[in-house]
TIRO-2110 file (N, C-alpha, C; in Angstrom, 1 decimal):
// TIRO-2110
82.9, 114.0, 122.8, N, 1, A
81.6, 114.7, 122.5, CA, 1, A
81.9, 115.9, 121.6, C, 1, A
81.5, 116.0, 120.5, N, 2, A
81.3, 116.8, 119.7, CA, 2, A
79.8, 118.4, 119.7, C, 2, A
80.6, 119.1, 119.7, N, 3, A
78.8, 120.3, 119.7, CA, 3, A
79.8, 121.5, 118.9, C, 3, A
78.9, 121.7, 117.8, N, 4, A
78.5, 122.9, 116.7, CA, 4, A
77.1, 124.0, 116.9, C, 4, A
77.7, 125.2, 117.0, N, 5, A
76.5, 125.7, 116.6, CA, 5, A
76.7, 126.9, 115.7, C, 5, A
75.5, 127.2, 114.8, N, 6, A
75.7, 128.1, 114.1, CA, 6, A
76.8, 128.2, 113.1, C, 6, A
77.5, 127.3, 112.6, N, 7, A
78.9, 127.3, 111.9, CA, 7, A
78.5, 128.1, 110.3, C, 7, A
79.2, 129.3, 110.4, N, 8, A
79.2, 129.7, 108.7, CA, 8, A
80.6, 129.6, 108.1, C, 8, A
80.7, 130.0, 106.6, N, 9, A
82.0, 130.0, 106.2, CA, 9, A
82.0, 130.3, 104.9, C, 9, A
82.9, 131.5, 104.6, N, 10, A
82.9, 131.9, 103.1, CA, 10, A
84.7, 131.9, 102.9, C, 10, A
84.5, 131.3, 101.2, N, 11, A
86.0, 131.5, 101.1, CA, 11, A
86.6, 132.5, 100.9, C, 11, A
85.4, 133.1, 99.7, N, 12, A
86.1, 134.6, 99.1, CA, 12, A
84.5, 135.8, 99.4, C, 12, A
84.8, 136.8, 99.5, N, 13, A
84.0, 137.8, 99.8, CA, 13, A
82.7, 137.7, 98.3, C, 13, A
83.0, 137.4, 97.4, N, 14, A
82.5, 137.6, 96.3, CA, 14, A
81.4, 136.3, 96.4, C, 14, A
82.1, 134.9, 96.9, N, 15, A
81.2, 133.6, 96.7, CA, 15, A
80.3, 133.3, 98.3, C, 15, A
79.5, 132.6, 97.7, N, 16, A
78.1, 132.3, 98.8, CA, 16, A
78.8, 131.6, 100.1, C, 16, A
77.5, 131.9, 100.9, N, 17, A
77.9, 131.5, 102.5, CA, 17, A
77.8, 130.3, 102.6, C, 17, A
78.6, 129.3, 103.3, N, 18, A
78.0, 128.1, 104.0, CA, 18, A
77.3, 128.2, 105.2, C, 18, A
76.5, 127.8, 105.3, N, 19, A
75.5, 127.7, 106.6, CA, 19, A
75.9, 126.1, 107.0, C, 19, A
75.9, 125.8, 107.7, N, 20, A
75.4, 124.2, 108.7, CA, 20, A
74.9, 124.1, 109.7, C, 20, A
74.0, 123.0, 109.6, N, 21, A
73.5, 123.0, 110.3, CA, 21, A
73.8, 122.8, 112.1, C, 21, A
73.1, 122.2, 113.1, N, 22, A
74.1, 122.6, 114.0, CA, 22, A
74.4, 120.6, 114.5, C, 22, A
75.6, 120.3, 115.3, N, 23, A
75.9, 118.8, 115.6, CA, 23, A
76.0, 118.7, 117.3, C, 23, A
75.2, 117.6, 117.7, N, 24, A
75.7, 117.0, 119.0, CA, 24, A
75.5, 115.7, 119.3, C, 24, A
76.6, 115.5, 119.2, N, 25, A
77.1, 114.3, 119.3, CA, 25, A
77.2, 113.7, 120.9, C, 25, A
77.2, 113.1, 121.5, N, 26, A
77.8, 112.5, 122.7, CA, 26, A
79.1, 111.0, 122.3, C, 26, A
79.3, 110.8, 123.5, N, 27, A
80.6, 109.8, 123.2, CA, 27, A
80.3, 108.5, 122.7, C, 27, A
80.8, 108.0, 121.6, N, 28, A
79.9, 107.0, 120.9, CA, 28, A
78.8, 107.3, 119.9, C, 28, A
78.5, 108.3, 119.9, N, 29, A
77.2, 108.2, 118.4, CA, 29, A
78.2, 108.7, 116.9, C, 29, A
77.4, 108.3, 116.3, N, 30, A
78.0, 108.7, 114.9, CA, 30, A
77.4, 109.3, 114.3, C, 30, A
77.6, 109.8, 112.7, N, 31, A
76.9, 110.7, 112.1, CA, 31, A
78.0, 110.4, 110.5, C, 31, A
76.9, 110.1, 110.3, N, 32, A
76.8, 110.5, 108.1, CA, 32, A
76.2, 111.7, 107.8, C, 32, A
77.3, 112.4, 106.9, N, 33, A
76.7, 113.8, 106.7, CA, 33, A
76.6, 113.4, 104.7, C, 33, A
75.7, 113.8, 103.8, N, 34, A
75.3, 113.1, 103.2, CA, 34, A
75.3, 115.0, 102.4, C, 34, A
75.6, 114.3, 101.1, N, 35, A
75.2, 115.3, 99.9, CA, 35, A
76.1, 115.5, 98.7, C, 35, A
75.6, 116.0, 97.5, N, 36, A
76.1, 116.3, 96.2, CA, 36, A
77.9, 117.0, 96.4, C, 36, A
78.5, 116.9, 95.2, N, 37, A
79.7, 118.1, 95.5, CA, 37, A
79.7, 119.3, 95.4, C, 37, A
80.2, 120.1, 95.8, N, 38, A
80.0, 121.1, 96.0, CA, 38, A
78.8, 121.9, 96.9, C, 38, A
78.7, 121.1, 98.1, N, 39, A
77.6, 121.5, 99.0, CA, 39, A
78.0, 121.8, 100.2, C, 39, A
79.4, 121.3, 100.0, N, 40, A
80.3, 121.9, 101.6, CA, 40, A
80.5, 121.0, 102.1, C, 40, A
80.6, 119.3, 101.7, N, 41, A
80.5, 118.6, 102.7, CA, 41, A
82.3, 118.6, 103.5, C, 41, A
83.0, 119.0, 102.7, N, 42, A
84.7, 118.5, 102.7, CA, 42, A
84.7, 120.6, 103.8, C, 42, A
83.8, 121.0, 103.4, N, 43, A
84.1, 122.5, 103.9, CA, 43, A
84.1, 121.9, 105.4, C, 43, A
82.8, 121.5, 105.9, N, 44, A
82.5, 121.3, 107.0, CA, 44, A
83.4, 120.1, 107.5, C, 44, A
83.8, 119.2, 107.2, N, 45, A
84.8, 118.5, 107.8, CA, 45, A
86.1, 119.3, 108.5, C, 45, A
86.3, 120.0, 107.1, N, 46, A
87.3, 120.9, 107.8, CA, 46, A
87.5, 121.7, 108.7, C, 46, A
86.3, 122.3, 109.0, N, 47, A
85.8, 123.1, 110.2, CA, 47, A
86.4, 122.5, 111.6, C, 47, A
85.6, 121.2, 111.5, N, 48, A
85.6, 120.4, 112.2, CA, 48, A
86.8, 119.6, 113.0, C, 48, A
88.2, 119.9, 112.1, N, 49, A
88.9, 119.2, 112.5, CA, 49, A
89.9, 120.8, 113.2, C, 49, A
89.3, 121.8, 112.5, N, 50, A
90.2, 122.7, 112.9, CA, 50, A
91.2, 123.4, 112.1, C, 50, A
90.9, 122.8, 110.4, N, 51, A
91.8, 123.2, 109.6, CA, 51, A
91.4, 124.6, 108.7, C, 51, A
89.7, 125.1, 109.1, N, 52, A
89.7, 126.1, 108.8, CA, 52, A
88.7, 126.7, 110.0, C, 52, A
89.0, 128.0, 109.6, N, 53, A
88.2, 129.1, 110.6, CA, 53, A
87.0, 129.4, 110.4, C, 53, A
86.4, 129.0, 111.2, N, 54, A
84.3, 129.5, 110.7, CA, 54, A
84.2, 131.1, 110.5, C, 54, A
83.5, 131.6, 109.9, N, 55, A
83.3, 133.0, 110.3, CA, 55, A
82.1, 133.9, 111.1, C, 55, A
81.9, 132.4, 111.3, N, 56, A
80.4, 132.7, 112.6, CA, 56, A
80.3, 131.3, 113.0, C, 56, A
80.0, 131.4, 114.5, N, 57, A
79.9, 129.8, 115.3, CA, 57, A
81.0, 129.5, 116.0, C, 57, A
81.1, 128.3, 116.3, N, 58, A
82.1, 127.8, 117.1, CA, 58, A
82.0, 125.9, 117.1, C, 58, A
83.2, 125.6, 117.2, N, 59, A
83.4, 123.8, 117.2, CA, 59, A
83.6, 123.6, 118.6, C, 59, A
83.0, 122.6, 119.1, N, 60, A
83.3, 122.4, 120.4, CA, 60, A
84.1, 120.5, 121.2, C, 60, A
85.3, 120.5, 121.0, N, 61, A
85.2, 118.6, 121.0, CA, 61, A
85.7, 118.3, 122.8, C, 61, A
85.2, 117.4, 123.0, N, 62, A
85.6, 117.1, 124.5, CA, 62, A
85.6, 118.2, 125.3, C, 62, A
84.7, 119.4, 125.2, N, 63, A
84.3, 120.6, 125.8, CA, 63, A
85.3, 121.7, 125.7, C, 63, A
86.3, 121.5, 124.6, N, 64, A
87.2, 122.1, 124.2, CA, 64, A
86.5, 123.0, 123.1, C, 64, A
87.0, 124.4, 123.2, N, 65, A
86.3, 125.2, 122.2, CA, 65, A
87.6, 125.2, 121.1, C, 65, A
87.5, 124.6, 119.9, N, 66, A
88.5, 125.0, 119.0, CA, 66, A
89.1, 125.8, 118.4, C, 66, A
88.2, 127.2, 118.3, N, 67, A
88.3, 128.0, 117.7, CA, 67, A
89.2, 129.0, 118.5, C, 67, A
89.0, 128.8, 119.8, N, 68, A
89.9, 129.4, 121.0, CA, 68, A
91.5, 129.3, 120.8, C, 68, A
92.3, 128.2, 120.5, N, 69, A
93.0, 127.7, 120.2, CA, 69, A
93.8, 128.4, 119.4, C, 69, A
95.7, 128.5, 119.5, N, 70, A
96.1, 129.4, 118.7, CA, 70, A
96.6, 128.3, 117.8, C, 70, A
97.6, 128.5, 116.9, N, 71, A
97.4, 127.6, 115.7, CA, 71, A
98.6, 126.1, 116.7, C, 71, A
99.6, 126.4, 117.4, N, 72, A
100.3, 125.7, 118.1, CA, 72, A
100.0, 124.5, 118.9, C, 72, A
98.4, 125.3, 119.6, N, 73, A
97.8, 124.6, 120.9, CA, 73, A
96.8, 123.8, 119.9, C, 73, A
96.4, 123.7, 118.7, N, 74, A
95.4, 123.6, 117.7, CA, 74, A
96.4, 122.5, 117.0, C, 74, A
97.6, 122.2, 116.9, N, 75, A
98.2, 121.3, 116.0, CA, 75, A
98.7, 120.3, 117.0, C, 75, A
98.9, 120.7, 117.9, N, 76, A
98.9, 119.3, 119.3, CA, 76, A
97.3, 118.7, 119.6, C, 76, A
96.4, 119.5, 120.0, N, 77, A
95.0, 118.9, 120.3, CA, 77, A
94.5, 117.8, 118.7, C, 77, A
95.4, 118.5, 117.7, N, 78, A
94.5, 117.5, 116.3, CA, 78, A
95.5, 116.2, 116.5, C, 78, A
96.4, 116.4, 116.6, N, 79, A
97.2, 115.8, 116.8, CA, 79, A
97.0, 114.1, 117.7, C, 79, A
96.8, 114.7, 119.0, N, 80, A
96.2, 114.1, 119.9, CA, 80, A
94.9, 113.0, 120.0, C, 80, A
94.2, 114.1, 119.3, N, 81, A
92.4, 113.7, 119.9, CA, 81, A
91.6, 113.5, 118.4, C, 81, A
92.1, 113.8, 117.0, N, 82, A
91.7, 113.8, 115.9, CA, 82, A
92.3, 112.6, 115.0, C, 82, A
91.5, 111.6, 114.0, N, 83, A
91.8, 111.1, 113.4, CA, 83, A
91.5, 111.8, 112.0, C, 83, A
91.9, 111.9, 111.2, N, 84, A
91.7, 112.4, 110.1, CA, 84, A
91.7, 111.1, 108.4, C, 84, A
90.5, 111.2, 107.9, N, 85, A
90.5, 110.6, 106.7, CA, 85, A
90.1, 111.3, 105.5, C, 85, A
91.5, 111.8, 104.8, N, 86, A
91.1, 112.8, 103.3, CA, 86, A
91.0, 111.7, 102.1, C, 86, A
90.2, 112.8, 101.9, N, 87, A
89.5, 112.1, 100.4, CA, 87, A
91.1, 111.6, 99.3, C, 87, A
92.1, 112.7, 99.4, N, 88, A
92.8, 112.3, 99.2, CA, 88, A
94.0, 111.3, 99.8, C, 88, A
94.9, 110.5, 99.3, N, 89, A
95.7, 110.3, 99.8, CA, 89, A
96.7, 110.8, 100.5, C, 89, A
97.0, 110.9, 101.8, N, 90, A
98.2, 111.5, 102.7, CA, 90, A
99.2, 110.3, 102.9, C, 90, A
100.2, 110.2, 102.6, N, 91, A
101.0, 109.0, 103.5, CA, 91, A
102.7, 109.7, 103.0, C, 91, A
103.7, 109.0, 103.9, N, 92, A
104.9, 109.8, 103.7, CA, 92, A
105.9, 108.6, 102.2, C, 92, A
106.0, 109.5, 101.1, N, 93, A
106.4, 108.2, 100.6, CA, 93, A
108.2, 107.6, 100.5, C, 93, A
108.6, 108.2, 101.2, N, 94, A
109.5, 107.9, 101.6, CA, 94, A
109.8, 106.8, 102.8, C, 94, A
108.8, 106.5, 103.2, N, 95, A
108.5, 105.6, 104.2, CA, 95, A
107.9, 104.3, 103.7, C, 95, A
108.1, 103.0, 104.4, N, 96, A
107.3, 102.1, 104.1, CA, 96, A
105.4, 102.3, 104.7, C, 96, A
104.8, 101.0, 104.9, N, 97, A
103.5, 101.4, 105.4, CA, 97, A
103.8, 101.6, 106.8, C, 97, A
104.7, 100.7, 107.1, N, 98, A
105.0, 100.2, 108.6, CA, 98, A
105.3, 101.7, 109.3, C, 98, A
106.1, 101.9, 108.7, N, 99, A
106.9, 103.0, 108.9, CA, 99, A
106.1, 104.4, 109.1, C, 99, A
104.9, 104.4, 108.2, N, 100, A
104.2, 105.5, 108.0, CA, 100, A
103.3, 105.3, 109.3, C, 100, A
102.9, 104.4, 109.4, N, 101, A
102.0, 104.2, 111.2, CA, 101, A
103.0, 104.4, 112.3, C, 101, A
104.6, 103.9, 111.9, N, 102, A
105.1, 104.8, 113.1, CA, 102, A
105.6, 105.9, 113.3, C, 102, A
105.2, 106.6, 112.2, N, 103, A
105.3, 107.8, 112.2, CA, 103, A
104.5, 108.8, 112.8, C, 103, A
103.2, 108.2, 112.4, N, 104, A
101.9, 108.5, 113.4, CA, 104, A
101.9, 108.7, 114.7, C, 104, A
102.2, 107.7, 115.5, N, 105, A
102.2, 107.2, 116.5, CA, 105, A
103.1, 108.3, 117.4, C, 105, A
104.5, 108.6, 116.6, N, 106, A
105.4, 109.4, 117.3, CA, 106, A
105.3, 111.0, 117.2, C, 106, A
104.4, 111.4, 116.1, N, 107, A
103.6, 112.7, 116.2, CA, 107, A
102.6, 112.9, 117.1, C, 107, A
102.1, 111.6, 117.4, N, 108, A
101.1, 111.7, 118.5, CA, 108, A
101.4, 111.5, 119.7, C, 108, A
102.7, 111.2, 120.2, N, 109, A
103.3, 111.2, 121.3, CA, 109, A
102.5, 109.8, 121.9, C, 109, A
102.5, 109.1, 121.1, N, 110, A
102.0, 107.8, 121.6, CA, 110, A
102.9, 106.6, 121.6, C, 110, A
103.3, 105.8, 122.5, N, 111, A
103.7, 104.9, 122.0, CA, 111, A
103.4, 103.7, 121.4, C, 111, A
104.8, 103.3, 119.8, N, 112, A
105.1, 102.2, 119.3, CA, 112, A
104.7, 100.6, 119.6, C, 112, A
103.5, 100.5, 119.5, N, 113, A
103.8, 99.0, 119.7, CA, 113, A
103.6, 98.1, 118.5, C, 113, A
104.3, 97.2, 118.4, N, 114, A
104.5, 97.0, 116.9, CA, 114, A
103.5, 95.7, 116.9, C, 114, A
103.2, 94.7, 117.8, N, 115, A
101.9, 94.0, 117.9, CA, 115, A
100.4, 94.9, 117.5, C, 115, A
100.6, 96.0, 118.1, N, 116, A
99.0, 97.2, 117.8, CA, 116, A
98.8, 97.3, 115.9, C, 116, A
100.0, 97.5, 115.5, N, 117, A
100.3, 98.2, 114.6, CA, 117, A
99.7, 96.9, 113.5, C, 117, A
100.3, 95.5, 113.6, N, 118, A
100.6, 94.3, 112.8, CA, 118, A
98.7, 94.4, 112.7, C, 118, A
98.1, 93.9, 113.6, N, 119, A
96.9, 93.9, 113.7, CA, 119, A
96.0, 94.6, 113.1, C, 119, A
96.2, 96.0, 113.1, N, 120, A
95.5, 96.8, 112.6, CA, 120, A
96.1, 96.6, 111.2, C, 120, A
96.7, 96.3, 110.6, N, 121, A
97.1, 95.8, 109.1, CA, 121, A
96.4, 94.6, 108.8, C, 121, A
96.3, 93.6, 109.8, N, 122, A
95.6, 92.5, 109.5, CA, 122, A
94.2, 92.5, 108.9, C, 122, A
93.7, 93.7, 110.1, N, 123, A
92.2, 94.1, 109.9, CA, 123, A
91.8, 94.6, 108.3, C, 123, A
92.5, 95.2, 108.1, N, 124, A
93.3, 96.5, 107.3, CA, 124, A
93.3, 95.1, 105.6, C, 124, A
93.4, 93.6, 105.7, N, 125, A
94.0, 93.4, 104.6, CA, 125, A
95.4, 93.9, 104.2, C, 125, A
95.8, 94.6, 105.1, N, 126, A
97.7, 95.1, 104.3, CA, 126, A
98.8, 94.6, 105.0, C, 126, A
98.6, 93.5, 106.0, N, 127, A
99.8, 93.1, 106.4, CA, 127, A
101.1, 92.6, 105.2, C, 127, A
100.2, 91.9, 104.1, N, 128, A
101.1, 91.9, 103.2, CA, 128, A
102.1, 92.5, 102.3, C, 128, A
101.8, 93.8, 102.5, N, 129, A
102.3, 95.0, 102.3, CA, 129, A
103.6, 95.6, 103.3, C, 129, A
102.8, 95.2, 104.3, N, 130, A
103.6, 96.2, 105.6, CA, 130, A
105.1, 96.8, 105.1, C, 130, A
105.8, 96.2, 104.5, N, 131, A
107.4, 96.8, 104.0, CA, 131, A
107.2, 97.5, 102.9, C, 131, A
106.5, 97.5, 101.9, N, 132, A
106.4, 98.1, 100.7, CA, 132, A
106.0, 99.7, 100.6, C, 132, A
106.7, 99.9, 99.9, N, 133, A
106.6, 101.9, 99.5, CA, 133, A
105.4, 102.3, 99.3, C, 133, A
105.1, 103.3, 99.7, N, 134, A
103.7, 103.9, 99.0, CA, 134, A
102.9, 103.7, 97.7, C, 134, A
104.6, 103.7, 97.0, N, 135, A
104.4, 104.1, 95.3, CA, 135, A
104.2, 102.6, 95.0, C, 135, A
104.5, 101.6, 95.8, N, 136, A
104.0, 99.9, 95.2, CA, 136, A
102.7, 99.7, 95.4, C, 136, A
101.9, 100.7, 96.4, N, 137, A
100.6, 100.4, 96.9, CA, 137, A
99.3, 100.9, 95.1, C, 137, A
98.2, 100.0, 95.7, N, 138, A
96.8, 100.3, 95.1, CA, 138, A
96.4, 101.5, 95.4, C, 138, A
95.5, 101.8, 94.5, N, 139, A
94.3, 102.7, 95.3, CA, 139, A
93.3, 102.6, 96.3, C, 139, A
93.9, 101.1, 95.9, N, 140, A
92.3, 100.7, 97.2, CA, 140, A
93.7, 100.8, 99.2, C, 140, A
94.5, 99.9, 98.5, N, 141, A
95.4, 99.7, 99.7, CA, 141, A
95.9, 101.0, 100.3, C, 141, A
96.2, 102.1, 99.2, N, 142, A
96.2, 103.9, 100.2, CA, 142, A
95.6, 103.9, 100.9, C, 142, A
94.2, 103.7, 100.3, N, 143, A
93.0, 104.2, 101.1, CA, 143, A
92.5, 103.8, 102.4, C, 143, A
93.1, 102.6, 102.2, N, 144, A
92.9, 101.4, 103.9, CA, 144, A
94.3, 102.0, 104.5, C, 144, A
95.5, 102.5, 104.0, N, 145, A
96.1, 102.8, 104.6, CA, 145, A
96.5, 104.2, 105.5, C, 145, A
95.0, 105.4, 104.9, N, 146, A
94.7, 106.2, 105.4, CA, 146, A
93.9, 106.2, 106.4, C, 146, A
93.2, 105.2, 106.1, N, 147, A
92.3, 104.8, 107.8, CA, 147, A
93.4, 103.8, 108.8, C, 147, A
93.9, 103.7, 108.5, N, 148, A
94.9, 103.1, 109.2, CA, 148, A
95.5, 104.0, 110.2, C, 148, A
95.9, 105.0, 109.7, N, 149, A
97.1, 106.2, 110.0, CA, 149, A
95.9, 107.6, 111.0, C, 149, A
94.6, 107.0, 110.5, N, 150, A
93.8, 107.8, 111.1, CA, 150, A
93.0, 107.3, 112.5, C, 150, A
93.0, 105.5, 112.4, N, 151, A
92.5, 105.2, 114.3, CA, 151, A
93.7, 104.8, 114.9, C, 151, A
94.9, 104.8, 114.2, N, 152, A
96.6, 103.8, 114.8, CA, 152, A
96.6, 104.3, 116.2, C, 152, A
96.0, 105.9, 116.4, N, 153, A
96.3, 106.8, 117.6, CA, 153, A
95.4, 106.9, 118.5, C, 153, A
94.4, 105.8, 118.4, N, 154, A
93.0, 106.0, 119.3, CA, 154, A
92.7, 107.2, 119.1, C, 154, A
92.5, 107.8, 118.9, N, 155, A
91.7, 109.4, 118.5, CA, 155, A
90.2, 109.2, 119.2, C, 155, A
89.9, 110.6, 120.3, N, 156, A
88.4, 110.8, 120.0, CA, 156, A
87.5, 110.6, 119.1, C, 156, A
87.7, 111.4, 118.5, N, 157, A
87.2, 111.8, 116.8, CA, 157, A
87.8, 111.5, 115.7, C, 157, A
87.1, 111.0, 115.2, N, 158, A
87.3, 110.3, 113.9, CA, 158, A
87.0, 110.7, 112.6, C, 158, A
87.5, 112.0, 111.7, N, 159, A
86.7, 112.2, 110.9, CA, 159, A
87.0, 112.1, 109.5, C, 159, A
86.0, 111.4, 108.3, N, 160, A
86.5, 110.9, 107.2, CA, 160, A
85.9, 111.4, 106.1, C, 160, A
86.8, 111.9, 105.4, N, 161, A
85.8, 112.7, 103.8, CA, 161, A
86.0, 111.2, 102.6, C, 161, A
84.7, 110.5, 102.2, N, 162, A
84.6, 110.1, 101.3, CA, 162, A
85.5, 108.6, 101.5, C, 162, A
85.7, 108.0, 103.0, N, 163, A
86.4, 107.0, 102.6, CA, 163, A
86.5, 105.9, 102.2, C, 163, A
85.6, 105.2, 102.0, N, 164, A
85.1, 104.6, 100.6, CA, 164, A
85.1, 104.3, 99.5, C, 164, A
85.2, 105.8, 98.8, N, 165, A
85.0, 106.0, 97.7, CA, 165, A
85.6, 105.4, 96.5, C, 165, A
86.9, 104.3, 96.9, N, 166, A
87.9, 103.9, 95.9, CA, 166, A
87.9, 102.5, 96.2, C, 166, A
87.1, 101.8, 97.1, N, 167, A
86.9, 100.3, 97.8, CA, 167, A
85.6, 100.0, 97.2, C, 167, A
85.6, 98.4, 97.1, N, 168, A
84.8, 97.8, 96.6, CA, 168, A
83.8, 97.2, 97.4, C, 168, A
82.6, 96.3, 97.2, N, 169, A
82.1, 96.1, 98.7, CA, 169, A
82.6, 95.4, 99.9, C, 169, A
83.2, 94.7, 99.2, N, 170, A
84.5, 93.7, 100.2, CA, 170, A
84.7, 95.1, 101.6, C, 170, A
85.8, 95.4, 101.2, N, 171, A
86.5, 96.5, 101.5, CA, 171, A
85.6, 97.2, 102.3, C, 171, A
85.0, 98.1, 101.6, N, 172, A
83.9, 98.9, 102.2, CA, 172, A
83.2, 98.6, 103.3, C, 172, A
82.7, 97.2, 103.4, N, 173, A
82.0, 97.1, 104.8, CA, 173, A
83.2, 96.9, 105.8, C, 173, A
84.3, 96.3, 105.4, N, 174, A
85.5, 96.4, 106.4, CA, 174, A
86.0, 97.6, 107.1, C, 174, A
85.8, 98.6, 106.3, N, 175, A
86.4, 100.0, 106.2, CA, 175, A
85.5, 100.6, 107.6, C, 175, A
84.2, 100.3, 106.5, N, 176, A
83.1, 101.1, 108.2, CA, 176, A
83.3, 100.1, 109.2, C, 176, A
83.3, 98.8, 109.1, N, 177, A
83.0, 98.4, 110.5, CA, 177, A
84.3, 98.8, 111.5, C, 177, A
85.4, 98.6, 110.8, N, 178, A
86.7, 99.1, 111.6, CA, 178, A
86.7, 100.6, 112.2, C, 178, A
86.3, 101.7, 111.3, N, 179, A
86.0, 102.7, 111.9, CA, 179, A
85.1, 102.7, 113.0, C, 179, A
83.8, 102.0, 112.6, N, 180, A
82.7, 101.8, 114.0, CA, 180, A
83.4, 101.1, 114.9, C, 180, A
84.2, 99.6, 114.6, N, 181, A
84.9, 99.4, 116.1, CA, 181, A
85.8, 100.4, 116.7, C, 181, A
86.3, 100.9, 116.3, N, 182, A
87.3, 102.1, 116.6, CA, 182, A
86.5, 103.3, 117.6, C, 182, A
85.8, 103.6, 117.1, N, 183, A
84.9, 104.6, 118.1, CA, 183, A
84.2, 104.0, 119.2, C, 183, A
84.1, 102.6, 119.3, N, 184, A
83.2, 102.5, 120.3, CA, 184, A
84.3, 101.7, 121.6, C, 184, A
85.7, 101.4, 120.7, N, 185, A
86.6, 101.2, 121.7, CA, 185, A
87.1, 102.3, 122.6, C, 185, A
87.1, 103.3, 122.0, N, 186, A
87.8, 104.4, 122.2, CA, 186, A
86.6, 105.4, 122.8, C, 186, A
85.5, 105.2, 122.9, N, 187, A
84.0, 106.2, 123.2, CA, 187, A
84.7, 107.0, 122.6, C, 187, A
84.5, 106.8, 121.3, N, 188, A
84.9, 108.0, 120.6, CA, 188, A
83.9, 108.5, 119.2, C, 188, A
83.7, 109.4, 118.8, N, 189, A
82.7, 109.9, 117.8, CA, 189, A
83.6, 109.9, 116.3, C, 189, A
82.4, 109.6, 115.5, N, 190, A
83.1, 109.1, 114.1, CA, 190, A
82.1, 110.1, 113.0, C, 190, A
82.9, 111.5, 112.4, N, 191, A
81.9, 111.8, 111.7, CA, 191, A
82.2, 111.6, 109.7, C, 191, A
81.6, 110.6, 109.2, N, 192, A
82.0, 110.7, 108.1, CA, 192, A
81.3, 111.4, 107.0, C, 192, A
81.8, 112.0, 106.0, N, 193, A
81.0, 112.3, 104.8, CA, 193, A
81.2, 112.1, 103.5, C, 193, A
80.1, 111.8, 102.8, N, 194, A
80.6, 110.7, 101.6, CA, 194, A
79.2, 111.2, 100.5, C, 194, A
79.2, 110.6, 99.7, N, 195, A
77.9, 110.6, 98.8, CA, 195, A
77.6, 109.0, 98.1, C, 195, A
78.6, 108.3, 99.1, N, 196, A
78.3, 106.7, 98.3, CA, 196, A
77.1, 106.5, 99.8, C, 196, A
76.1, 105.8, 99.2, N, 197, A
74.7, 105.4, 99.9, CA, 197, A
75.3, 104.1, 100.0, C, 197, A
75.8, 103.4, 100.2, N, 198, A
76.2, 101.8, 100.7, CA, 198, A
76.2, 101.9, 101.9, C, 198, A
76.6, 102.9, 103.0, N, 199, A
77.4, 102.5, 104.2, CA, 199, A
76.4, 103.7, 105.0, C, 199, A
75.3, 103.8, 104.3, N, 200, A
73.8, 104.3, 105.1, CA, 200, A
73.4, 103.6, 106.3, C, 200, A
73.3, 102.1, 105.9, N, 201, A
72.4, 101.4, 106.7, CA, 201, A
73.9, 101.1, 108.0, C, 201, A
75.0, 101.9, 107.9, N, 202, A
75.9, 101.3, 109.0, CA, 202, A
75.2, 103.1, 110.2, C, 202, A
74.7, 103.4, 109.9, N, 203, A
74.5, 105.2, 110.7, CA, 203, A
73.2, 105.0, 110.8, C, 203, A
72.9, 105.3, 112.1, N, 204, A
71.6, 105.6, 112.9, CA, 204, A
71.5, 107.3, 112.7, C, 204, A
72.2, 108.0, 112.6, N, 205, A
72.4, 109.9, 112.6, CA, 205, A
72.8, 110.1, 111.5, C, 205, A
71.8, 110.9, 110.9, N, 206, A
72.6, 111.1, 109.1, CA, 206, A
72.1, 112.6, 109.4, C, 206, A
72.5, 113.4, 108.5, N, 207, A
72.2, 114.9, 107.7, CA, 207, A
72.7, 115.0, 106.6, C, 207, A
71.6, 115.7, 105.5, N, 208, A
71.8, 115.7, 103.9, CA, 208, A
71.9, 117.4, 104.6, C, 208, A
73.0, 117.6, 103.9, N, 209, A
73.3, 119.1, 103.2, CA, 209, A
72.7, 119.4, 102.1, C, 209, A
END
């Protein structure tokens, strides 16, 4: 369960306030947060996941207040209970793909199973990959391989800036439905935000910023 209220946030004293609106989610619903750049969408994700500090409000996930949290108790709970999908690409490239989901797995104090893992590549389109470097991958194949790295850990929460954005339709409806199976195995909440309108009609709960 997800609950926001009141969330503001300024970066510099000189530039304008974010406002948002307020979120409650229960276990299992989703939410598309919808708008232009530069409107906060990637601000409020961040909020959200804990990577920045509101300066009015509070995040609240699994009745956990986040903001309570000192940065230590805050990098184990994201750890844990957060999936994370950036707009940009994160993956270790020093590692193969294989290797970078077990990487995951062992930050999350979860165990290795290498059947979980194969599958979720399957789904993924990247089994064929699985040995190969970061730096041999696509843009499209990062990008499946950041949602990858972001449900590998069953996570509560699921939250994705823009993941989409470099997939074609193929892809794309693969991308959400895996994320929506993902949350509804896990009763877990999926909040994405994007400005591509394809993957509207997958969200019953939307908000335009």
């Amino acid at each position: 369960m997800i609950h926001t209220n009141q969330l503001t946030f300024q970066y510099n004293k000189n530039e304008p306030v974010f406002s948002f609106p307020n979120i409650t989610l229960n276990p299992q619903e989703n939410l598309l947060v919808l708008g232009k750049s530069g409107i906060g969408k990637t601000t409020l994700l961040h909020l959200l996941a804990g990577l920045l500090k509101p300066a009015s409000g509070n995040v609240s996930i699994n009745d956990t207040d986040i903001n309570h949290l000192n940065s230590g108790q805050l990098d184990v709970f994201r750890g844990k209970h957060i999936g994370l999908v950036f707009q940009k690409k994160h993956a270790i490239p020093a590692l193969n793909v294989f290797e970078n989901l077990q990487a995951r797995l062992f930050f999350s104090k979860k165990k290795v199973k290498t059947e979980v893992i194969d599958e979720l590549l399957k789904q993924l389109d990247l089994y064929n990959v699985k040995y190969s470097k970061i730096n041999k991958l696509s843009e499209g194949q990062l990008q499946r391989l950041g949602i990858a790295s972001a449900v590998i850990h069953q996570p509560k929460v699921i939250l994705a800036d823009e993941p989409t954005s470099s997939l074609d339709d193929k892809n794309c409806n693969i991308v959400i439905k895996l994320l929506i199976e993902q949350t509804q195995k896990n009763k877990a909440n999926l909040i994405v935000i994007t400005h591509d309108a394809r993957i509207k009609p997958f969200f019953q709960n939307t908000i335009a910023l």
